[in-house]
C-alpha positions in Angstrom: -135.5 -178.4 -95.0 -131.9 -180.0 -94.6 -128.8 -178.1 -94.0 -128.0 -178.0 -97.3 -130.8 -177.0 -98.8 -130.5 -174.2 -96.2 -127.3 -173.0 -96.8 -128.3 -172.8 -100.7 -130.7 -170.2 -100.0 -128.4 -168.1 -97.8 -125.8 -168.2 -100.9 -128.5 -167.5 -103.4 -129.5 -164.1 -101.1 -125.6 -163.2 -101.1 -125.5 -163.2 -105.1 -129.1 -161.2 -105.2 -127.5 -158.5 -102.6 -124.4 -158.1 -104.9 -126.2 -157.1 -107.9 -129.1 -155.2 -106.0 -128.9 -151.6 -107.6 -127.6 -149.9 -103.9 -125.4 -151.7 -104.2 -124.0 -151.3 -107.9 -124.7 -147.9 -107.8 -121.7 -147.7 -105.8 -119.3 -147.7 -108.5 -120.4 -144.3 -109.9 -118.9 -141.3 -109.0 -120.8 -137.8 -108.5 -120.3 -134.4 -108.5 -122.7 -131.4 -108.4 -123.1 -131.7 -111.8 -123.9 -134.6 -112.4 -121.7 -138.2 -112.6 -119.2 -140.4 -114.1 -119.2 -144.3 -114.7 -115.2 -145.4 -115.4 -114.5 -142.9 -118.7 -118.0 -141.8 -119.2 -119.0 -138.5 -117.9 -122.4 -136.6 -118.1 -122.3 -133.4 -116.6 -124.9 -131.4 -119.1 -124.6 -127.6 -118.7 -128.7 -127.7 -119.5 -131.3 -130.1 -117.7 -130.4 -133.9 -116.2 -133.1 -136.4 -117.2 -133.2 -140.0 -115.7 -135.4 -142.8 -117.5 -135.4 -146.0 -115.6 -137.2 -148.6 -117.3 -137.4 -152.4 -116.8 -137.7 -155.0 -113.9 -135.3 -153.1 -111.4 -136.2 -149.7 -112.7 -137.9 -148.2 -109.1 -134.7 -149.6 -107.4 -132.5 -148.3 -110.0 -133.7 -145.4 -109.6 -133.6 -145.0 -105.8 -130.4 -146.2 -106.0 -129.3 -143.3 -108.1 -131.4 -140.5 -106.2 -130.0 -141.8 -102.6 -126.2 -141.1 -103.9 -126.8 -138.2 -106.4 -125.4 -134.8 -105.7 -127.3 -133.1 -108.2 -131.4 -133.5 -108.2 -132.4 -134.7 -111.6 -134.8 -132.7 -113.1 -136.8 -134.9 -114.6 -137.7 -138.3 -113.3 -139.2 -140.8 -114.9 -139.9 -144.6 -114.3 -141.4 -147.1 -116.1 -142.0 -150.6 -114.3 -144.2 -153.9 -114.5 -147.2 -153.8 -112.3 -145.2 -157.0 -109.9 -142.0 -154.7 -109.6 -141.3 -153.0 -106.3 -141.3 -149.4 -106.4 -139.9 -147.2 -103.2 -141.7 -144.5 -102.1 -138.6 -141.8 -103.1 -139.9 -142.7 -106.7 -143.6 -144.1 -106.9 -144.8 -140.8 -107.8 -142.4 -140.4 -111.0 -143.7 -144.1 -111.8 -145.7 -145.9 -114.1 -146.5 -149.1 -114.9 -147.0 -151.7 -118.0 -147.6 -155.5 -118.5 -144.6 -158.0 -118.5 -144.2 -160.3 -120.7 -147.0 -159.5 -122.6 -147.7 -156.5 -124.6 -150.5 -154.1 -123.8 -152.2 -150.9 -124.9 -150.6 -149.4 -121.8 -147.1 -150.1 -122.9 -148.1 -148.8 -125.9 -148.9 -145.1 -124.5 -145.7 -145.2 -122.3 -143.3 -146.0 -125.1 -145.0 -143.2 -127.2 -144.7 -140.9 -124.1 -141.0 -141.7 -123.5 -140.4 -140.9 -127.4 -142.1 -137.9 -127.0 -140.1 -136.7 -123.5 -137.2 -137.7 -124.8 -137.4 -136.2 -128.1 -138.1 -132.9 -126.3 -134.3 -132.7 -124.7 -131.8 -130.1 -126.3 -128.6 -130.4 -127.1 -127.8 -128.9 -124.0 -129.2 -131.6 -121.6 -128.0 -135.3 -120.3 -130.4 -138.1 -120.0 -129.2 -140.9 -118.2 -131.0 -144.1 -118.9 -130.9 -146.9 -116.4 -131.8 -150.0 -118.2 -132.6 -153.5 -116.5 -134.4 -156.6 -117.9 -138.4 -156.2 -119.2 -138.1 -153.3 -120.6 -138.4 -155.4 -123.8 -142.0 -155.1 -122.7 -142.7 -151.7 -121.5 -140.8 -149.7 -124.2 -142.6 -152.5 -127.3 -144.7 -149.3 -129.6 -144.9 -151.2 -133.0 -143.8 -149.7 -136.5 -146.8 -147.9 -138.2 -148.7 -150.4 -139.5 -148.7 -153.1 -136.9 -151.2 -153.7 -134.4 -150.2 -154.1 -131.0 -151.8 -157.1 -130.2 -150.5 -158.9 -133.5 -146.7 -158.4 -132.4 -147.6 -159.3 -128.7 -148.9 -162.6 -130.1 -146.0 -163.3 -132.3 -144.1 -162.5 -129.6 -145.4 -164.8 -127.5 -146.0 -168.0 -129.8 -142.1 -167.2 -130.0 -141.6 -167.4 -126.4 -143.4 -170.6 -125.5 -141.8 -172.2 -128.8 -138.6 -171.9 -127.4 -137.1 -169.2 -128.8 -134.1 -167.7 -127.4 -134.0 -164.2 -126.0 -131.4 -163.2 -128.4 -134.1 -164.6 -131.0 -137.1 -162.4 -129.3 -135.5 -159.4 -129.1 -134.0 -159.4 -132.8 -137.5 -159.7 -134.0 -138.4 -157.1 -131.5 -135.9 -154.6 -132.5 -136.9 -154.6 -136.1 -140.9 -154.5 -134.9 -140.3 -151.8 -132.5 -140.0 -147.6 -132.6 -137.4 -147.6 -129.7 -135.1 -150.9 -130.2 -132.3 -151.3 -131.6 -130.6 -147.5 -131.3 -133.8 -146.2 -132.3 -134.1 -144.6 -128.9 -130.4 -142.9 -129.3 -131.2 -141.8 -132.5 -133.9 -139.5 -131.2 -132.6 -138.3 -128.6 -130.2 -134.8 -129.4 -129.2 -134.9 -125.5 -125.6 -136.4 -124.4 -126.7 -139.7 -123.1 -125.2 -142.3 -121.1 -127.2 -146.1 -120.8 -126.3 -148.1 -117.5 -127.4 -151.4 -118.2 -128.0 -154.4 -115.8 -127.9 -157.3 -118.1 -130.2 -160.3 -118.0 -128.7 -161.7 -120.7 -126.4 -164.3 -121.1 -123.1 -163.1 -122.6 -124.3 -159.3 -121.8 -124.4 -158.0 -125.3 -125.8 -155.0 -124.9 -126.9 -154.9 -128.1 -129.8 -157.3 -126.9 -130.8 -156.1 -123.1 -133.8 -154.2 -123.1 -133.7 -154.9 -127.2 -130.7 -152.2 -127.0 -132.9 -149.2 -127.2 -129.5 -147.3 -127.3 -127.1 -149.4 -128.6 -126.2 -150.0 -132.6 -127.8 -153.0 -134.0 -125.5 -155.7 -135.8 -128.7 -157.7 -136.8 -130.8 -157.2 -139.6 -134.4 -157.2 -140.6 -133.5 -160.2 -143.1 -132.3 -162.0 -139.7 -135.3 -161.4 -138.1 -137.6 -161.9 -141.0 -135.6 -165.6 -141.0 -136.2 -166.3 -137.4 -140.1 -166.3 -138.0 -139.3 -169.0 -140.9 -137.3 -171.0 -138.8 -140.2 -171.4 -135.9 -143.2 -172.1 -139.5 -144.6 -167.6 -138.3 -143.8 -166.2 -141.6 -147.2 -167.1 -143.2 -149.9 -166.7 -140.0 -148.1 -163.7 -139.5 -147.7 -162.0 -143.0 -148.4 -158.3 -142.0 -145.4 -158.6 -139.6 -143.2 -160.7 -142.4 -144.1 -157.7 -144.9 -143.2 -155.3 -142.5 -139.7 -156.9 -142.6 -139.0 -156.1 -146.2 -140.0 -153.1 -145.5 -136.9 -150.1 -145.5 -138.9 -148.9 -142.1 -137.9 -152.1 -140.0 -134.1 -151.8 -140.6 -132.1 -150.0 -136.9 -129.4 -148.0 -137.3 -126.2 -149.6 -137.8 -122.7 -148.8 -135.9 -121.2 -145.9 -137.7 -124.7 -144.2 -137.7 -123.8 -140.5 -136.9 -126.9 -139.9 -135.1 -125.5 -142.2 -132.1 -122.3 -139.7 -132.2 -122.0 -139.0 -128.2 -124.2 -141.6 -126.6 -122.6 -144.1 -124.4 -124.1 -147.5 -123.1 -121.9 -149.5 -120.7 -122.3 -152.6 -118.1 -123.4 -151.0 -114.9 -124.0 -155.5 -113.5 -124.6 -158.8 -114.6 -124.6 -162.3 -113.2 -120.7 -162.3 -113.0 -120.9 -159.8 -109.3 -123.9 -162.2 -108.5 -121.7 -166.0 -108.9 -118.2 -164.1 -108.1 -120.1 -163.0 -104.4 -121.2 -166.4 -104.0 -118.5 -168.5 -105.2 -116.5 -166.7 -102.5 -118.8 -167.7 -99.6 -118.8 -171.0 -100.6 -115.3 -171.1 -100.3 -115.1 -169.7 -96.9 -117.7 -172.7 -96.4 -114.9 -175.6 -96.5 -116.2 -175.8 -100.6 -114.7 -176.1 -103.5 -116.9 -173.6 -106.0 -116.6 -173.8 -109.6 -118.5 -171.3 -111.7 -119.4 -173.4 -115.0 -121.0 -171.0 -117.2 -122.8 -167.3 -116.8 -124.4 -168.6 -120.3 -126.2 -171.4 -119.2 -128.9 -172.4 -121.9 -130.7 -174.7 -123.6 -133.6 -176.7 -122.8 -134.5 -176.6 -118.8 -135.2 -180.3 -118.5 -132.0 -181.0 -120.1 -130.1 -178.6 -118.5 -131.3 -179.9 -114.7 -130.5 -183.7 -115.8 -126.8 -182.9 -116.9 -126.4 -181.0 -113.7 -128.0 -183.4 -111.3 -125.8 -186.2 -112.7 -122.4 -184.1 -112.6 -123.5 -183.7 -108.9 -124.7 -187.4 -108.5 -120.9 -187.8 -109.9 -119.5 -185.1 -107.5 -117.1 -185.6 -104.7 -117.9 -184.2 -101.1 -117.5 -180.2 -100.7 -118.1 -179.6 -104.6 -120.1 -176.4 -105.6 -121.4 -175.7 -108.9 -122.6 -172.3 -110.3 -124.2 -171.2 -113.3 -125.7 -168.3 -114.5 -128.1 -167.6 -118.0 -131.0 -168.2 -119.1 -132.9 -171.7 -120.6 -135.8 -172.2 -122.4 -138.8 -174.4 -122.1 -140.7 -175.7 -125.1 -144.3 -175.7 -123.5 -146.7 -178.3 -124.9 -148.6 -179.0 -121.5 -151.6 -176.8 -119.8 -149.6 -176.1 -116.7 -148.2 -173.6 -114.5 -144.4 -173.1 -114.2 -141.2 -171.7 -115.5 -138.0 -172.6 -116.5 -136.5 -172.6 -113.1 -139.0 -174.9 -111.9 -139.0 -176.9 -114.5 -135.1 -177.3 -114.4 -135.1 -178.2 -110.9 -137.9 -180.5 -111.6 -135.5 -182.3 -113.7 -132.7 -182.2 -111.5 -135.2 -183.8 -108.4 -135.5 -186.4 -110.7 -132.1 -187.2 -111.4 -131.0 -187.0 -107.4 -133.7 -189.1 -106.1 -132.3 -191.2 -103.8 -128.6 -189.8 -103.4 -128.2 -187.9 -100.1 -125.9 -184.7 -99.4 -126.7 -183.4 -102.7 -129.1 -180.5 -103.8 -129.9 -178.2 -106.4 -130.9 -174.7 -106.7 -132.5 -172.6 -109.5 -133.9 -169.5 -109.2 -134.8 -166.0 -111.2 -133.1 -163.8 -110.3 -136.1 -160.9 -110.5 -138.0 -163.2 -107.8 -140.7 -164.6 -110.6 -140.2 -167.6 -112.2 -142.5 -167.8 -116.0 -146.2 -167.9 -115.0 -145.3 -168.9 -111.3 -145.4 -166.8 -108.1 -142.2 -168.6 -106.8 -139.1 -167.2 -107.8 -138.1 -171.1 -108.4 -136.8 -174.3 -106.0 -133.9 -175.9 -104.2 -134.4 -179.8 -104.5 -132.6 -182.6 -103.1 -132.3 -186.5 -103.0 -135.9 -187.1 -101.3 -138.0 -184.0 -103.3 -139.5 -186.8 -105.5 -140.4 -189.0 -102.6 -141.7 -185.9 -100.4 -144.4 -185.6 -103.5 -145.2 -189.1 -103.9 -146.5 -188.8 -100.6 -148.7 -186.2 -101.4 -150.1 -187.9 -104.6 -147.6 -186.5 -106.9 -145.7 -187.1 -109.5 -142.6 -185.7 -111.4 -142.8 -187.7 -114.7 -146.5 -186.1 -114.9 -145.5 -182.5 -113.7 -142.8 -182.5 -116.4 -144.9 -184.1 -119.2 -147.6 -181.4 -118.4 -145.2 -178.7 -117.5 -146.7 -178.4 -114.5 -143.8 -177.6 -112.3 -145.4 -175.2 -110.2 -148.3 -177.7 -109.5 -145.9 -179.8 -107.9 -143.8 -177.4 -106.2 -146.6 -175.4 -104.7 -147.3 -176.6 -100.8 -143.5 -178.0 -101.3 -141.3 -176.5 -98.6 -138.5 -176.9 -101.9 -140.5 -173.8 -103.7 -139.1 -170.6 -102.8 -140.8 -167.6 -102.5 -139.2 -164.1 -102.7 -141.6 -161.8 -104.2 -139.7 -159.2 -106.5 -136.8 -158.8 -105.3 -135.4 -155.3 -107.6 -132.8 -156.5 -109.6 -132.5 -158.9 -111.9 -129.5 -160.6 -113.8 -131.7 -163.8 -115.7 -131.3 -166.9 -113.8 -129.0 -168.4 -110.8 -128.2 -172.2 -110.0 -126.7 -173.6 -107.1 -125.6 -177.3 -107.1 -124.0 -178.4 -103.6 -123.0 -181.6 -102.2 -121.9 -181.7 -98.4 -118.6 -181.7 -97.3 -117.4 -184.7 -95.5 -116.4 -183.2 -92.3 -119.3 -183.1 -89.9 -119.4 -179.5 -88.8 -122.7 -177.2 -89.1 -123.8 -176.0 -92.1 -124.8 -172.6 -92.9 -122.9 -168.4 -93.2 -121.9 -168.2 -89.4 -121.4 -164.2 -90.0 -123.6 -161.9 -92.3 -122.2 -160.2 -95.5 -123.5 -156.9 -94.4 -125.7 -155.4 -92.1 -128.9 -157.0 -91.7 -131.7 -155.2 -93.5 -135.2 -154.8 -92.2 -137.7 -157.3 -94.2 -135.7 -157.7 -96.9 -137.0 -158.1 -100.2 -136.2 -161.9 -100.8 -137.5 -163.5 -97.4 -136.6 -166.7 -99.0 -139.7 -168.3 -97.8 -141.0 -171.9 -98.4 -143.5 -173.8 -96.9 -143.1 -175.3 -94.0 -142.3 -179.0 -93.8 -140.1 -180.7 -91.8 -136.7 -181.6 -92.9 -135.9 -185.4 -94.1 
């Protein structure tokens, strides 16, 4: 592994330790009876629920009971089976399928409706929402089966839909989305939300369980047209004519006193590591915390900006882009992105490319994603591979895998969508890497930033 590549990694750990929930959950303030979040306070005279759900849920929720002063009295967490859950919280926890739908996620949503349903005026519940809980809170309208939306769902998904796309169709398909979950609850409530969504409108993280929807039903109804759905799926498309699939709108006095607000997103993530590259002798430039479009694309425009780029430029980007599968192989869309990008750097030395999820998994993969360089494509030829044939079988993973490029992080309890790095070296010959850590070291941290072994070109 070079240098550079080296140095990539260490700046992609800084940006996941800046949105990690101990340390966002720093920004609240609490008091015995309970906490405030800038102008939001909940301090309920009657019980304190917490619901984490999604991704960074067990974190989350660590997060909140290491700083609390008041013990909640209930607890409950709702996580993907891959998502790290600490021991202060595994036994308030359970677990559901991400991305896909299941019979379990089924029964949790229904039992979070029920719990939550159950509060009195005189409770707080404070929800703490991260990415895939799109997933775990999905309990379809009456009429729907479960395995019919998780299909649509999913045809949608490897189609190339957008999440904004998913998740209006999942909000009009879905008991808790779009406000629904507010509009149940006769607690106060306050939502802390860490986006994975590009723009963070909260409206669409999590499918904005508590959060008035601006969509409609129509909208979603039109998305299914747009990607040729309507027909094979025309139990769904009848359900959205139906009055049932419409969420409650803003103005709805049933979300009178619940609050959602922006508790992180990618911007403390590229802010953290725009400013180590800068005391790196580099010149960072965020680009965009909406990346998007399609990942090949996306890793060909920003190999050739850094092919372009003059010594000591950094490029950052956060989002989230899509990949139109039409292969039989493994990958994701960070992969596949710096797939791309390998492609267009082959050759050109003192240049590399990161791209990572942030959540440590990367679509189908068990690598989080890859940093690449000018001789990736060449280290694979040599090993019987080829890039053209990985990317025309999306089969990124297949040629990342014994690759010292992929890297390996497990989950690593947050998640903010998706982080790229683009680097080319400085001119001045002086050692590359952080020559003092950003905070104390932490024992076996979650993203080891592994690869595989290989030595450097």
């Amino acid at each position: 592994m070079t240098p550079l590549a080296q140095l990539a990694r260490e700046v992609l750990a800084v940006g996941l330790e800046a949105v990690h929930p101990r340390t966002l959950m720093r920004q609240l303030t609490f008091t015995p009876r309970g906490l405030g979040f800038g102008e939001h306070v909940l301090e309920p005279p009657g019980k304190l629920a917490v619901l984490a759900v999604g991704k960074a849920g067990g974190t989350l929720a660590e997060a909140f009971l290491t700083h609390s002063l008041r013990r909640p009295d209930a607890l409950w967490v709702y996580v993907p089976h891959q998502a790290p859950v600490p021991a202060s919280v595994a036994p308030h926890a359970k677990y559901g399928s991400h991305p896909r739908v299941s019979q379990e996620n089924l029964a949790n949503a229904r039992e979070i409706a029920a719990a939550v349903a159950a509060l009195t005026a005189e409770d707080g519940l404070l929800l703490l929402l991260s990415g895939g809980s799109s997933a775990l809170l999905m309990a379809p309208l009456p009429g729907l089966e479960t395995t019919t939306v998780d299909t649509l769902l999913w045809e949608l998904m490897t189609a190339g839909a957008t999440i904004a796309e998913l998740n209006t169709v999942r909000k009009h398909l879905g008991m808790l989305f779009g406000g629904r979950l507010a509009a149940l609850c006769p607690a106060s409530l306050l939502a802390l939300v860490l986006s994975d969504v590009p723009g963070d409108d909260l409206a669409i993280v999590g499918s904005g369980p508590t959060v008035a929807d601006p969509t409609t039903a129509a909208h979603a109804l039109a998305i299914l047209r747009r990607f040729g759905l309507e027909t094979r799926f025309h139990q769904v498309a009848h359900t959205l004519q139906s009055p049932e699939s419409e969420t409650p709108k803003p103005g709805d006095p049933r979300l009178n006193g619940k609050a959602t607000a922006l508790l992180g997103s990618n911007r403390e993530a590229l802010e953290a590591m725009a400013a180590t590259l800068a005391s790196e002798a580099f010149r960072p430039r965020i680009l965009t915390r909406r990346l998007r479009g399609e990942a090949r694309e996306v890793g060909r425009i920003l190999a050739a900006l850094l092919v372009n780029a003059a010594p000591g430029t950094a490029i950052l980007a956060g989002g989230e882009t899509t990949v139109r599968v039409s292969g039989e192989g493994r990958g994701g869309r960070n992969l596949e992105l710096a797939l791309a990008a390998a492609v267009g750097l082959s050759g050109h030395r003192h240049r590399c490319l990161l791209a990572a999820g942030s959540d440590g998994v990367d679509g189908t993969s068990p690598a989080a994603g890859a940093v690449v360089d000018g001789f990736t494509v060449a280290r694979a030829a040599k090993r019987g591979k080829s890039a053209q044939k990985a990317l025309a079988e999306n089969d990124s993973w297949g040629f990342f895998a014994d690759l010292p490029e992929a890297i390996i992080t497990g989950p690593t309890g947050t998640n903010v969508a998706d982080l790229v790095v683009g680097l080319v070296a400085p001119q001045a010959q002086r050692p590359l890497g952080l020559r003092t850590p950003t905070r104390a070291p932490q024992p076996q941290p979650p993203w080891g930033l592994k690869s595989n072994e290989e030595p450097s070109e």
